[in-house]
PASEBA-1860 file (N, C-alpha, C; in nm, 3 decimals):
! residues 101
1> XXXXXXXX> -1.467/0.573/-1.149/-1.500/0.453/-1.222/-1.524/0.339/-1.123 ~ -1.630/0.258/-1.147/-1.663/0.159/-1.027/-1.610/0.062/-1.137 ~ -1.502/-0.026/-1.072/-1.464/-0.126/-1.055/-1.548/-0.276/-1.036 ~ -1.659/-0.281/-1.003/-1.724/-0.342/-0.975/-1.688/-0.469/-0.881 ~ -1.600/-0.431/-0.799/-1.500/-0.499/-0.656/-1.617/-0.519/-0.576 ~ -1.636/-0.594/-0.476/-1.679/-0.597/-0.324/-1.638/-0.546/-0.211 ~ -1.616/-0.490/-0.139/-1.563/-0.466/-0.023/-1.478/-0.596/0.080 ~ -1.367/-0.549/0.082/-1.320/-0.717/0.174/-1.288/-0.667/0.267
9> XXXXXXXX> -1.239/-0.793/0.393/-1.155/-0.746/0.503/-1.043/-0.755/0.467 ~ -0.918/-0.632/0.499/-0.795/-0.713/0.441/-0.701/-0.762/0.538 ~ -0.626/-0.834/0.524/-0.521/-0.889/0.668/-0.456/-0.816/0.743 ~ -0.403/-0.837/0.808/-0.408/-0.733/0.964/-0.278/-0.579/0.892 ~ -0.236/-0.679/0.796/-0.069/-0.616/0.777/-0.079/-0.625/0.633 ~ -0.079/-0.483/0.500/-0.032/-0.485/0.399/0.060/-0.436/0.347 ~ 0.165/-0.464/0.275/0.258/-0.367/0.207/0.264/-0.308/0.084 ~ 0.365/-0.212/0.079/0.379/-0.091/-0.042/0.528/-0.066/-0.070
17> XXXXXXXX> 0.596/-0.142/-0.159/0.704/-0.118/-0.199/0.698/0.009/-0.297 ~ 0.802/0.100/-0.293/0.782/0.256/-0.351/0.950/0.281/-0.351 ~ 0.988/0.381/-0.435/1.113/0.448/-0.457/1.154/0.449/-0.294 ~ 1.270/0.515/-0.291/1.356/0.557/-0.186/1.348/0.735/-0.196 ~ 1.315/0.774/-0.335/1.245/0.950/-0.339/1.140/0.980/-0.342 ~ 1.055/0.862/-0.307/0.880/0.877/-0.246/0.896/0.853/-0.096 ~ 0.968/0.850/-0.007/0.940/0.768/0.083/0.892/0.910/0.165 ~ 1.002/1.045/0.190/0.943/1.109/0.269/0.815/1.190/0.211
25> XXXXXXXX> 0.772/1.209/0.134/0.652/1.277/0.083/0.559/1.164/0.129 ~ 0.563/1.034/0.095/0.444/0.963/0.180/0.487/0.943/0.287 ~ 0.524/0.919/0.406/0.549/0.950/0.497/0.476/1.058/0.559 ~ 0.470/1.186/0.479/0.425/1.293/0.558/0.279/1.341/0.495 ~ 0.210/1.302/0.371/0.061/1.329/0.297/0.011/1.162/0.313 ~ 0.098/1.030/0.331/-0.010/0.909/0.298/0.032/0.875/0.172 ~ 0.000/0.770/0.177/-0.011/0.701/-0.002/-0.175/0.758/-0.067 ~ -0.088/0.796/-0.210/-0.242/0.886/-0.282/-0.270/0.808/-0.392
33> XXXXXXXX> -0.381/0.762/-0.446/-0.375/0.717/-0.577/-0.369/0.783/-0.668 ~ -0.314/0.916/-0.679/-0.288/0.979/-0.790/-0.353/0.964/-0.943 ~ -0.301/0.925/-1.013/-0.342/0.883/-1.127/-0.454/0.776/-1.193 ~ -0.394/0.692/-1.058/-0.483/0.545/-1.073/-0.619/0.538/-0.991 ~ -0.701/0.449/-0.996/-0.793/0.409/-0.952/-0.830/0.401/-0.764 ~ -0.713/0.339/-0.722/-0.667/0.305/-0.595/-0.580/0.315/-0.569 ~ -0.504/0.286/-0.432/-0.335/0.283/-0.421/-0.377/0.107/-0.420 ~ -0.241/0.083/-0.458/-0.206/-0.025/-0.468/-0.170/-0.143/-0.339
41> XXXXXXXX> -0.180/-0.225/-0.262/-0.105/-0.308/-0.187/-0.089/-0.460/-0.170 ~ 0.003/-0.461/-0.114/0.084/-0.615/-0.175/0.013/-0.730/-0.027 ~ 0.001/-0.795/0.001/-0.045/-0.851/0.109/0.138/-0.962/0.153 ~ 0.177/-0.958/0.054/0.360/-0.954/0.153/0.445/-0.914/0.100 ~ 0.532/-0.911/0.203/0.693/-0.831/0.174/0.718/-0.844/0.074 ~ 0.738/-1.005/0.019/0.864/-1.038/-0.114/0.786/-0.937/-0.225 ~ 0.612/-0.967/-0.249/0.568/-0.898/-0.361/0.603/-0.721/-0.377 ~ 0.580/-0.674/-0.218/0.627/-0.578/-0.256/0.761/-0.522/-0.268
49> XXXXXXXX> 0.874/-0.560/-0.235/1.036/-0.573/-0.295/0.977/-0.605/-0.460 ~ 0.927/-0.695/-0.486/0.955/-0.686/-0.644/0.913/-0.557/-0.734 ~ 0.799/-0.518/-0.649/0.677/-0.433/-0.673/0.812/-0.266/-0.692 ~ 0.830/-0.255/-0.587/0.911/-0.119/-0.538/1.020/-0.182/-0.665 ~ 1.121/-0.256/-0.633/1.228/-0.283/-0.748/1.255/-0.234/-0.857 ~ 1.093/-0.204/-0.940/1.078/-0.166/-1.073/1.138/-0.093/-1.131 ~ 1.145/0.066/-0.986/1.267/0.163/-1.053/1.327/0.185/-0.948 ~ 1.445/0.112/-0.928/1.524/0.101/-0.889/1.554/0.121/-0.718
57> XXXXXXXX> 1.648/0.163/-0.672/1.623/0.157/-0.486/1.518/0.210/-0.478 ~ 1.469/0.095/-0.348/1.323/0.124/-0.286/1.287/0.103/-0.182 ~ 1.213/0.081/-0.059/1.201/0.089/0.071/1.056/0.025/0.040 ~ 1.007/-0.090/0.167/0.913/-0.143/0.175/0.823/-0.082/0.238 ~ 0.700/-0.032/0.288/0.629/0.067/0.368/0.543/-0.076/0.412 ~ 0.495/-0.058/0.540/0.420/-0.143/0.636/0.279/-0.108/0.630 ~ 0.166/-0.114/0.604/0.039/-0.045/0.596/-0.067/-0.113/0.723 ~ -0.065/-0.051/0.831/-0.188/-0.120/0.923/-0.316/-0.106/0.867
65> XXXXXXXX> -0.319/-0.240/0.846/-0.446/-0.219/0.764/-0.625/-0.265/0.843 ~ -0.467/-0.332/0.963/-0.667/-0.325/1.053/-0.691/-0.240/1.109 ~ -0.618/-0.124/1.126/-0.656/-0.012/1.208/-0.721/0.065/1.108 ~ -0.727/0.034/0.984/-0.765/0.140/0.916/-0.902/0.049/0.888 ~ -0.937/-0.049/0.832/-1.060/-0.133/0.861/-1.110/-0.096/0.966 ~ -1.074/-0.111/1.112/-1.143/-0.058/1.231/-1.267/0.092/1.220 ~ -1.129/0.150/1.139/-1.157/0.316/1.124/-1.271/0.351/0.993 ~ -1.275/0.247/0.925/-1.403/0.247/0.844/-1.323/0.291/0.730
73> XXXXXXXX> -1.204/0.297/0.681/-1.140/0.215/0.544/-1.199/0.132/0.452 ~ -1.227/0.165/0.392/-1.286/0.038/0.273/-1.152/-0.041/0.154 ~ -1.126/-0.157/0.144/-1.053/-0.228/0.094/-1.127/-0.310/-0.029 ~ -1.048/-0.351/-0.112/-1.093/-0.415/-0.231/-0.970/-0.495/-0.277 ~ -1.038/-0.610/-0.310/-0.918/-0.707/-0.340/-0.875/-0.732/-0.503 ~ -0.863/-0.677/-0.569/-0.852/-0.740/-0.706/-0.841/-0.901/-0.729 ~ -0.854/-0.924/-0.871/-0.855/-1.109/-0.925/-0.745/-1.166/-0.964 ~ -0.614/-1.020/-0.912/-0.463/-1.092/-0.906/-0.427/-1.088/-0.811
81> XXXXXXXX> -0.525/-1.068/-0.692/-0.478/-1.051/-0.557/-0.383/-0.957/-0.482 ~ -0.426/-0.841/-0.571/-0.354/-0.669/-0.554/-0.469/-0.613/-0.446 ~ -0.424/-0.558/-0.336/-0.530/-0.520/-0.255/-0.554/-0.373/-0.239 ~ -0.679/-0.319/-0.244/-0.697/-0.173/-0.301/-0.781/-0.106/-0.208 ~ -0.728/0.018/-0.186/-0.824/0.127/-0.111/-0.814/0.257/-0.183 ~ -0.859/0.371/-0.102/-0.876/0.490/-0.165/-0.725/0.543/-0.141 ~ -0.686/0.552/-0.048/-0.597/0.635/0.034/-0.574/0.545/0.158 ~ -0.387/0.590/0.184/-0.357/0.547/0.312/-0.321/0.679/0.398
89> XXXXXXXX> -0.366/0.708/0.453/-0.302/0.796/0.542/-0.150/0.775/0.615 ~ -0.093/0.896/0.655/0.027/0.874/0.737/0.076/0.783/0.858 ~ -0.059/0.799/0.902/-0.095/0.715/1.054/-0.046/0.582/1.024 ~ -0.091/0.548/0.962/-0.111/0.423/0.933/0.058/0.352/0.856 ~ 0.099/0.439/0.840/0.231/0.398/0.758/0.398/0.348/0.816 ~ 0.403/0.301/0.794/0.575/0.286/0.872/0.681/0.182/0.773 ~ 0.781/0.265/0.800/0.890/0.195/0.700/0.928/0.021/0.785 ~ 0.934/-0.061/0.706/0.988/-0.152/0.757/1.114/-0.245/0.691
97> XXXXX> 1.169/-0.174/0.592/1.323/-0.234/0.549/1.336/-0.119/0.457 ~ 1.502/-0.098/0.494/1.567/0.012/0.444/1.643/-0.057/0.376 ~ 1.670/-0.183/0.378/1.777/-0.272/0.311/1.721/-0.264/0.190 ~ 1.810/-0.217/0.072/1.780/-0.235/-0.087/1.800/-0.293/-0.109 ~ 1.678/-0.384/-0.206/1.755/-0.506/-0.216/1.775/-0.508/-0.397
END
């Protein structure tokens, strides 16, 4: 389904708040959009803590997102300012707070 998005640049650094029983499966396949359209990402921390929160302990994931722009990634920004691609790969991923909050 086309969305009818533009292509953006997105900021150097996005995040992905997710369970604490997703973390090693993405970790080791990437973030997938599964069901949805895109994967989802937060352009900061706090949104994604609220984001992950939803069900319950969750871990923030770090998304380099200019390396993946570099790499010819395509990004899309939504009109609530949710930032969207196809897929993140592993590479690209790293935990950056284990603190539950």
């Amino acid at each position: 389904m086309d969305l009818g998005l533009e292509p953006a640049v997105p900021p150097a650094v996005l995040f992905h708040g997710t369970p604490v029983r997703n973390v090693d499966s993405i970790l080791r396949d990437g973030l997938e959009r599964r069901r949805r359209h895109h994967v989802h990402l937060s352009a900061d921390e706090d949104t994604a803590h609220r984001v992950g929160s939803r069900r319950g302990e969750h871990v923030v994931l770090r998304v380099d997102a200019s390396a993946m722009d570099a790499m010819g990634h395509e990004f899309w920004t939504s009109s609530n300012g949710v930032w969207l691609t196809d897929a993140v790969p592993p590479a690209y991923l790293s935990v950056i707070d284990e603190d539950l909050r």
